[in-house]
Structure formats: structure tokens, C-alpha cells
C-alpha positions in Angstrom: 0.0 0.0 0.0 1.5 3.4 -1.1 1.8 6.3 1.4 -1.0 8.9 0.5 1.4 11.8 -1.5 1.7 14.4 0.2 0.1 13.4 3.6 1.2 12.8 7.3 2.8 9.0 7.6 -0.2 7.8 9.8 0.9 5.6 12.5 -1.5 2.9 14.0 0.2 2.3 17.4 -1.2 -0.8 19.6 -1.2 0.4 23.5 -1.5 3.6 24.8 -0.4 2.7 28.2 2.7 3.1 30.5 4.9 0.7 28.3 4.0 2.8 25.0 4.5 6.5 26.5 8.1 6.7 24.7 6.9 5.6 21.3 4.1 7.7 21.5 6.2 10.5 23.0 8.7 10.3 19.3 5.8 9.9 17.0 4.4 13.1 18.2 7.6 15.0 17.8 7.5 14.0 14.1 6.0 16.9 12.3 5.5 14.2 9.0 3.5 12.0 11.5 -0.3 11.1 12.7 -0.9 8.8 15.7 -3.6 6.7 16.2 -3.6 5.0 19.5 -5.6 1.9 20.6 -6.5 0.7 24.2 -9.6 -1.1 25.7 -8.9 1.6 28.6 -10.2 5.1 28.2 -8.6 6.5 30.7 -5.4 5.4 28.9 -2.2 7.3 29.8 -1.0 7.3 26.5 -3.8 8.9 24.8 -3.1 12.3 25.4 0.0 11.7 23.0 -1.9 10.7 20.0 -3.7 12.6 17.2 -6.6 10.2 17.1 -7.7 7.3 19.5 -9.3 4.3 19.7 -10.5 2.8 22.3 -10.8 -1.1 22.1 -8.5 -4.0 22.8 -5.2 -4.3 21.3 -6.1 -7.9 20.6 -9.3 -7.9 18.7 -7.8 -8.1 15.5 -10.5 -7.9 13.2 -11.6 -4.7 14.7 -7.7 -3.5 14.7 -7.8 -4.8 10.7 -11.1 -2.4 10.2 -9.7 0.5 11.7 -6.4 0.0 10.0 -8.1 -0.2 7.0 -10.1 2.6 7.6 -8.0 4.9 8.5 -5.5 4.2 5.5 -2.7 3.8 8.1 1.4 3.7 6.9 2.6 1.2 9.6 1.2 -1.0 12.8 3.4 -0.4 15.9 3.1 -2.8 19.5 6.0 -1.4 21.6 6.3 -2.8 25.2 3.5 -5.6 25.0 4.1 -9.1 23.6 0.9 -10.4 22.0 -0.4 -7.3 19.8 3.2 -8.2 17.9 1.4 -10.6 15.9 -1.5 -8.6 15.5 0.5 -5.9 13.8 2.9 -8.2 11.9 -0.1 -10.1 10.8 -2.4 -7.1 9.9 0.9 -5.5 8.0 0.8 -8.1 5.6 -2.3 -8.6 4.8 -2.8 -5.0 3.8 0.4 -4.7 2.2 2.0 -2.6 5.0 5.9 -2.3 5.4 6.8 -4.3 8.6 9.9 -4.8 10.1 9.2 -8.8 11.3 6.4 -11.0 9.0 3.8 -13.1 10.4 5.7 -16.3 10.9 8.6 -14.6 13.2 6.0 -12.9 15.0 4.1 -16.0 15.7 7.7 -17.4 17.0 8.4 -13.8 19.0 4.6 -14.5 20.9 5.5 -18.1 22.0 7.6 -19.2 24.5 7.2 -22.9 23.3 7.9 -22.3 19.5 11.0 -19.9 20.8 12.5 -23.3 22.7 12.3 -25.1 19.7 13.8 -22.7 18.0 16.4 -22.3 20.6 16.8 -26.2 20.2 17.7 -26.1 16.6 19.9 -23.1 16.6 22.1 -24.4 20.0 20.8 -21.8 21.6 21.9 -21.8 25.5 18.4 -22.3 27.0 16.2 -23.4 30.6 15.9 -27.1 30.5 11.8 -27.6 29.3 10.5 -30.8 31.5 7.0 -32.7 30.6 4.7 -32.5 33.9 5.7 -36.0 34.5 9.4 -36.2 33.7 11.3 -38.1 36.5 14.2 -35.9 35.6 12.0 -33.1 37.0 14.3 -31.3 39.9 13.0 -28.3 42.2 12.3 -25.6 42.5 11.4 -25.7 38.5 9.5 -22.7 37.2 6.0 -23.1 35.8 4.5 -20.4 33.2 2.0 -19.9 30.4 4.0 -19.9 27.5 2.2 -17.1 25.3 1.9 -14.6 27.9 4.2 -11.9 29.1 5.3 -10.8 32.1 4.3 -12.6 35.1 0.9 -13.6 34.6 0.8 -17.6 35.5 4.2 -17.7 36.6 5.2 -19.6 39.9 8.1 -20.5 41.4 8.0 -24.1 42.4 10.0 -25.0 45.3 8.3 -28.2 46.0 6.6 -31.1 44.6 3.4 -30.9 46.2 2.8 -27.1 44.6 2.9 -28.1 41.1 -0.3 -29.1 40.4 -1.5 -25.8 41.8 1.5 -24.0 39.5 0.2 -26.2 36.1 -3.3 -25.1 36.5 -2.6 -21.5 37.3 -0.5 -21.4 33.8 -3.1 -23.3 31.5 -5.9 -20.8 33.3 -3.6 -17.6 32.5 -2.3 -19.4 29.0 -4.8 -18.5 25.8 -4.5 -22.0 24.7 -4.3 -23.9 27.9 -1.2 -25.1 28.0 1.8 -24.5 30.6 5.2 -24.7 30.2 7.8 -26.6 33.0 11.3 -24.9 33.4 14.5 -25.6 35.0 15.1 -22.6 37.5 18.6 -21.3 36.3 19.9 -19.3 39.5 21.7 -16.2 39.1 21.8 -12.7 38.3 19.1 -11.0 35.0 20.3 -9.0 32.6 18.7 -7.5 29.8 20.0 -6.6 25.9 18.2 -4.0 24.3 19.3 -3.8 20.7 18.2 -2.8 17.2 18.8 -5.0 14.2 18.9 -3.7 10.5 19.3 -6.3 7.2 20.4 -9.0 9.9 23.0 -7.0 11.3 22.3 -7.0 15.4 24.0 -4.1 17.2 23.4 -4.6 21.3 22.4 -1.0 22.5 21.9 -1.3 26.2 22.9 -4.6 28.8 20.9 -3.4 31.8 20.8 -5.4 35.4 17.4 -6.3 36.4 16.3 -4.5 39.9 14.6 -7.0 42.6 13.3 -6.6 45.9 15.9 -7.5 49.3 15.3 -10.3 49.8 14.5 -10.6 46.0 11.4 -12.0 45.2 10.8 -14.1 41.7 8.9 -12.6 38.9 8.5 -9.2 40.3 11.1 -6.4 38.9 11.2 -3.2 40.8 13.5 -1.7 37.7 16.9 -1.8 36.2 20.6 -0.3 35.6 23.1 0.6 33.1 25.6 -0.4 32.4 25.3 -4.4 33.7 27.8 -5.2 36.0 27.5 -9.0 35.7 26.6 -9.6 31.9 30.3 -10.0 29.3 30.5 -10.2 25.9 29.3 -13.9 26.1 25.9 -12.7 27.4 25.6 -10.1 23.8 26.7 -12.9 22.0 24.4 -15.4 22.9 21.4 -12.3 22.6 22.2 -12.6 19.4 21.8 -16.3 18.3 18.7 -16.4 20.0 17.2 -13.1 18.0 18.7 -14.7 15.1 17.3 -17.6 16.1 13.8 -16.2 16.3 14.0 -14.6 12.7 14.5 -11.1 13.9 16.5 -9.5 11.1 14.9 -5.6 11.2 13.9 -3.5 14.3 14.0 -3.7 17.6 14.6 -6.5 20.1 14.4 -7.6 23.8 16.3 -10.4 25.2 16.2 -11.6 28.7 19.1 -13.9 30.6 20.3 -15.4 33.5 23.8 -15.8 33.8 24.1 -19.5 35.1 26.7 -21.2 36.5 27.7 -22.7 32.9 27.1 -19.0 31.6 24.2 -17.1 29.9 21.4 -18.8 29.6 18.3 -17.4 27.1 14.5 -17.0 29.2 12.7 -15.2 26.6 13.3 -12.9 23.6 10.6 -10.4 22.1 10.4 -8.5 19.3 9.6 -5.4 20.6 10.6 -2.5 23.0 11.0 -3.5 26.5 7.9 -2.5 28.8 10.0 -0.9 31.1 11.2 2.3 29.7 14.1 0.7 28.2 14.3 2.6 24.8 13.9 6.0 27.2 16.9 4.4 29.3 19.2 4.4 26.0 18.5 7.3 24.9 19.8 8.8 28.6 22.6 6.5 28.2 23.4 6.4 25.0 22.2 9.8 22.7 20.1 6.5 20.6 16.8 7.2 20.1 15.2 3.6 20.3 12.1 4.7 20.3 12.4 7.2 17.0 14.1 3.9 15.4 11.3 1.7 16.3 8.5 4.4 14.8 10.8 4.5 11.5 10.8 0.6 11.2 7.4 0.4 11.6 6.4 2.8 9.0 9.0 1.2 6.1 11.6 3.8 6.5 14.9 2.7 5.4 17.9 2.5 7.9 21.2 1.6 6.1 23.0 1.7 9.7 22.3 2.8 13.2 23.4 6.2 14.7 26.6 6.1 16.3 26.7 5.9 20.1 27.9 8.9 21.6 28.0 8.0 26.0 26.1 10.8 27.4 25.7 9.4 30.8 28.4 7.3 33.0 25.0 5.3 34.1 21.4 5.0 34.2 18.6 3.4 36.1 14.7 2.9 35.9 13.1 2.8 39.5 9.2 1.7 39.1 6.8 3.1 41.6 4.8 0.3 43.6 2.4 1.7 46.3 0.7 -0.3 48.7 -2.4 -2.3 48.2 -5.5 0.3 48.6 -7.8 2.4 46.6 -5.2 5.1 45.4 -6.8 8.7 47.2 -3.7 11.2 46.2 -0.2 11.0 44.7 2.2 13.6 46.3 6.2 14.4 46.1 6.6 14.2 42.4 7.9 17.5 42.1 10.0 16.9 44.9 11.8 13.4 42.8 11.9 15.3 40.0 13.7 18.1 42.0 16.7 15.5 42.6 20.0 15.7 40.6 19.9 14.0 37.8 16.5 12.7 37.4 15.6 13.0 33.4 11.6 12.4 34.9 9.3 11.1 37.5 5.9 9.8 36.2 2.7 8.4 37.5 0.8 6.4 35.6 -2.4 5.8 37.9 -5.3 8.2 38.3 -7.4 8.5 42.4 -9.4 5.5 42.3 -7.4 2.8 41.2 -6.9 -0.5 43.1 -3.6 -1.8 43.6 -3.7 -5.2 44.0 -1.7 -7.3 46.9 1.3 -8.6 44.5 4.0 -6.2 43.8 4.1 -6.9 39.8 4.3 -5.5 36.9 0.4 -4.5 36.5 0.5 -2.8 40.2 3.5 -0.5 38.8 1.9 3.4 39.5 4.9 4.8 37.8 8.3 5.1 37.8 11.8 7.2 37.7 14.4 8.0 35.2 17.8 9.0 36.3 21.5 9.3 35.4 24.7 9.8 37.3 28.6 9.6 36.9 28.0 6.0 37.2 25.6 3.2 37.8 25.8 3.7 41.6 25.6 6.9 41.2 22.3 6.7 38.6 20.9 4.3 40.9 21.0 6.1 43.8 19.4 8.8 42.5 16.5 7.3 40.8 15.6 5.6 44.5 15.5 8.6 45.9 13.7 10.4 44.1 11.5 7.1 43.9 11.5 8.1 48.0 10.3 11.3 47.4 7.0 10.1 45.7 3.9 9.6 48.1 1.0 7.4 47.4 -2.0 7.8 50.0 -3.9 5.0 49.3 -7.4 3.5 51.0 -6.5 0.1 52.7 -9.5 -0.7 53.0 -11.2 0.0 50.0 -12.7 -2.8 48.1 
């Protein structure tokens, strides 16, 4: 489908929540550019970004395909969300839309079970996968749904008697009912944020992954450039596995654990990461991952990537988890944004929202961007500002 002459590239982007504020953020700074933003939430953060929006769910792709067609858009976007990858990709080409992955890598980028396999057959380090029943089983093993993001259906299983409870949690949360049996690898995360043009993958940012003291599994409370566990082994084997997936054009996410017998592959997407990560190289690294990301998706040609130019000795994300309650009033942000260093404080839940007991990823109010001379430095600040933001909340609010 040709691009209208003359007109604004129009940009169909999938999510206008917390994970899609950068993308939307670089689409609207294009003066060439119209955004149309779609999310079954009308309250969405994001939509005060876009041009037009939409409000349905990311994942009814027929009605996605109508308004796409409708609306005559130039590209499909899904930053910082897993499933709507496919939608886009499969959308794209069926309309005849530039895309930077086609249908069959996305379908490969959206399951954890066809990523294994293709893991297996590239000698990709990987977890162990274990059938239910396997006498080879050995705890604790993690059990998830294998085509959702995330932490939804996700348990740490420490001992035998829990995993009947962990396998129907993951075919409940899984869209096809099935769950998926793990190894546990033990050691530190680490996460490789690159951009990949004609096959050529360039690793952008190697952040550490943030955790709770003591840590608790699944739940990420941010992360820091530069990693001070991941080597050039870890890059390296981010790479098969993209490569393994098909990924040859835009961005990607890849997430590790660096194992005893070294780096071991947990997931990659073909995507931004969720977390702010494309606003966290840009900080770091002058790269605008996000710009990159709106240019793939709308066909734009990218010979090579900018050159990196360090602007920062280090960075850090610090998310913004308030207790369980009925949220009543958010106070101190000026304050955290007040503290050296911080790029921005932001708060992505309105007075009456619920925050659930678990400290995940959906029970995230907002977060903090920050750089320093170093890491330590970048991380210390982020926290405190972090500190500095107040969330009076209703404990006993339904």
C-alpha cells in the first residue's frame, strides 16, 4: 500500500499505556506523522500523545484490521507488550504494509514454546523444558504460560506438592491452555536491548534487572546501566537467540540469567521492552530507540544505526509500587523530579485505582528515570527520588 502523497505518515500504534509512553512521545515530535492510539482503557495514559484514539482492545484483531483499514494507516506499531506483535505483523501483511518482522517470526516472538524449539535447533543456550511428568523433573522448577508476558501464570515451584496448583494456574492464564515446565537457572538477570537492521544486530543497552531484598521471583522493581554481571558472552548469545527467532529488522528484547555454565536465554521479544528501556538508552546512549522503532514500523529505510555517543556514566529505571489500597492522592513528584539527575518522574495511575496485593508488573503506579557519573551513582538517585514520591492510598477499600 503506497503512502498517501503528500500526507502525514499515519501511525496505527497498539497500547497507549505506561509501556508505549516513549513511542508515543517520538511519533508526536514527528512533524510528518499522525498517531492513532488503541486501548480497551479510556482513561489510557498514552492517549493524550496521539492525534486520534481508539478505544478497544489491542487484541481484537479484526476490529484492529477495520480500523487500519479505515484509516488508511502507513505502519502498525506494539512497543512494550508481547501479544499485539502478531496482530501488527499479521495485519501488515495482509494489507500490504511495510513491517519490520512478517507473520511467521512474529508467531515465533509470541510463544515461549515455538522460541525453545527454536532455541533447540539453533544451539541456543536455554532453561531445561521438563514434561509435567518427567522423573528428571528437579525443584524448584518454574512453571508459566508460554504465550503470555510478564508474570501472569508464573510460579516458582519450590516443592513437589505445589505443582499441580502452578500447572493449572499457567493453563488458566495461557490462551491456549497449555503451561510450560522450566529448570530454574539461578543467578543474576540481565537484559540486551538492541536494534537489528538487514540482519545485522547491534546490542544498544545490557541493563541489570532490579529486585526486591530479599528478592522475590517474577517481580522487577527496575533496572541499571551499564550491567555489572553480563560479558560479551551474554551479547553474544542475545544474538543467536534473536537470530534464532528470525528477527532481522527492528527492535529487540532479550532476557538472561547468567548461570553457572554461563548465559542462559529466558525469553526474547520482538519489541521494546515495557520498562522504559528505549527511554533508558537514549539517557545513556544519545540512541533514540524509540524514533528507530516508529521509523521501522512505518517502512523507512535504515542503512546503519546512529553512532553511540555516552552521554551518561550510568542509568537506572526505578518503578513506583504503592501499597495495596484504593489510590486517594499521589504527592512528592515535584520533589523526585527536584533531585540531581532525574531526566523524569511519572505516575501512571489516576485516584481510584486499586492496587492489587502482589507487587508486579500491573500494580507498577509509575516510575523514575535518572542518570549519574556511574551506575551507583544513577541508581541512587533514581531511589530517591523514587522516595520522594507519596501514594496515599485506602487500605480498606474494596
Amino acid at each position: 500500500m503506497a503512502r498517501r502523497p503528500g500526507a502525514r505518515a499515519r501511525l496505527l500504534v497498539l497500547g497507549a499505556g505506561p509501556a508505549q509512553l516513549g513511542l508515543l512521545e517520538a511519533a508526536r515530535a514527528r512533524r510528518d506523522a499522525e498517531v492513532i492510539a488503541v486501548d480497551r482503557d479510556p482513561q489510557a495514559i498514552g492517549f493524550r500523545l496521539a492525534d486520534e484514539r481508539a478505544v478497544l482492545s489491542t487484541e481484537d484483531e479484526e476490529a484492529v484490521e477495520r480500523l487500519a483499514r479505515a484509516r488508511a494507516v502507513d505502519g502498525l506499531v506494539s512497543p512494550g507488550s508481547d501479544w499485539p506483535v502478531a496482530v501488527a505483523a499479521r495485519i501488515a501483511e495482509r494489507i500490504g504494509l511495510p513491517h519490520p518482522i512478517d507473520a511467521r517470526t512474529a508467531a515465533v516472538a509470541t510463544s515461549k514454546l515455538r522460541q525453545r524449539e527454536s532455541f533447540a535447533a539453533a544451539g541456543v543456550p536455554q532453561a531445561r523444558v521438563y514434561a509435567p511428568g518427567d522423573d528428571a523433573l528437579r525443584f524448584p522448577c518454574v512453571v508459566k504460560a508460554p504465550d503470555r508476558q510478564g508474570q501472569r501464570g508464573l510460579t516458582l515451584v519450590r516443592d513437589p506438592s505445589e505443582l499441580g496448583a502452578a500447572l493449572a494456574l499457567a493453563a488458566a492464564e495461557s490462551r491456549g491452555g497449555a503451561a510450560l515446565v522450566e529448570e530454574h537457572v539461578d543467578g543474576p538477570e540481565v537484559t540486551v536491548n538492541a536494534f537489528s537492521t538487514g540482519g545485522d544486530f547491534t546490542a544498544l543497552t545490557v541493563t541489570d534487572r532490579l529486585t526486591s531484598e530479599p528478592p522475590a521471583f517474577g517481580v522487577a522493581l527496575g533496572h541499571v546501566w551499564p550491567s555489572t554481571h553480563a560479558t560479551g558472552e551474554a551479547v553474544d548469545v542475545a544474538r543467536r537467540a534473536v537470530e534464532a527467532v528470525g528477527i532481522r529488522d527492528g527492535p529487540s528484547y532479550t532476557q538472561l540469567r547468567l548461570g553457572p555454565d554461563g548465559p542462559v536465554v529466558m525469553e526474547v521479544a520482538a519489541r521494546l521492552g515495557g520498562g522504559h528501556d528505549a527511554e533508558l538508552c537514549r539517557a545513556a546512549l544519545g540512541i533514540d530507540l524509540n524514533a528507530l522503532a516508529v521509523a521501522a514500523a512505518l517502512g523507512e529505510p535504515s542503512d546503519a544505526l546512529p553512532r553511540a555517543a555516552q552521554v551518561a556514566g550510568g542509568a537506572a529505571v526505578a518503578f513506583l509500587v504503592p501499597p495495596p489500597g484504593r489510590l486517594v492522592a499521589v504527592e512528592g513528584v515535584e520533589e523526585a523530579e527536584a533531585v540531581a539527575g532525574v531526566e523524569w518522574a511519572r505516575v501512571y495511575r489516576l485516584p481510584g485505582h486499586v492496587f492489587g496485593p502482589f507487587r508486579r508488573g500491573p500494580d507498577r503506579a509509575g516510575a523514575v528515570l535518572a542518570t549519574g557519573a556511574d551506575r551507583d551513582e544513577a541508581l541512587a538517585r533514581a531511589r530517591r527520588a523514587a522516595d520522594a514520591v507519596r501514594f496515599r492510598v485506602d487500605a480498606d477499600a474494596p
